[in-house]
C-alpha positions in Angstrom: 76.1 335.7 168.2 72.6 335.0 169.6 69.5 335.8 168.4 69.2 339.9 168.3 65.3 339.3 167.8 65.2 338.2 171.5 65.4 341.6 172.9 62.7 343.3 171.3 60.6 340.8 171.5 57.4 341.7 173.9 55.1 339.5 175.8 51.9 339.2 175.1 49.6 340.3 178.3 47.7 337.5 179.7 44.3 338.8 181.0 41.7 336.3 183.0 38.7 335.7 181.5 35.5 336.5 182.7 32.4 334.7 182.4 30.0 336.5 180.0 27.0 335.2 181.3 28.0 336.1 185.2 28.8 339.7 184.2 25.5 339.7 182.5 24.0 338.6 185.1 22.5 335.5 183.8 21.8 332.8 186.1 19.3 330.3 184.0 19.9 329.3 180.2 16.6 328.7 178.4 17.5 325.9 175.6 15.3 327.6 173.3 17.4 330.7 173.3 19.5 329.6 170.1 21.3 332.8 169.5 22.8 332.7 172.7 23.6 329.0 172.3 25.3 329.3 168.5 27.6 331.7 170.2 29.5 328.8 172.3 29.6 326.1 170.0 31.9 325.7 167.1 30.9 325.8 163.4 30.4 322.3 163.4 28.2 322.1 166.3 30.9 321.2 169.2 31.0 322.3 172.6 33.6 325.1 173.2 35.6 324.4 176.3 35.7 326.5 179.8 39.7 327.6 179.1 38.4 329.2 175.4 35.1 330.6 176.2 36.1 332.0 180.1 32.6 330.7 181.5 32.5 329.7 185.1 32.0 325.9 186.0 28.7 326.4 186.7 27.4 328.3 183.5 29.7 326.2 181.3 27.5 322.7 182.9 23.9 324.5 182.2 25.1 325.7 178.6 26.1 322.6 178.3 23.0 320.6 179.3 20.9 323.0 177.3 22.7 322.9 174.1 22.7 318.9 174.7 18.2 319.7 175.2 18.7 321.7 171.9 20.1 319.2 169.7 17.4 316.4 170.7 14.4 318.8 170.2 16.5 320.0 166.1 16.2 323.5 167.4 20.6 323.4 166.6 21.8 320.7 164.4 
């Protein structure tokens, strides 16, 4: 007999993100805005990539570059 479990089994719905900062309506990332910053880093103060955070190529290169301005000036460690 094969697995039973197979049937019931349901798929988990796959929706496409959506970059926060584009539905918000943000076009320029201040580096000194360090709540905004935190929010896309890990705990240990790594980059989060496009496919986990759903930015857009664009935002995801000036979050990057200002979190990058951030950690030279110690406003994020």
């Amino acid at each position: 007999m094969k697995n039973t479990n197979m049937k019931h089994r349901r798929r988990k719905v796959v929706r496409k993100k959506q970059c926060r900062l584009c539905e918000n309506k943000i076009y320029e990332i201040d580096f000194k805005d360090i709540d905004l910053l935190k929010r896309f880093q890990t705990e240990g103060g790594k980059i989060l990539p496009r496919r986990i955070t759903g930015n857009c190529f664009v935002h995801q290169k000036k979050l990057a570059a200002a979190i990058k301005r951030a950690r030279i000036l110690a406003f994020i460690l």
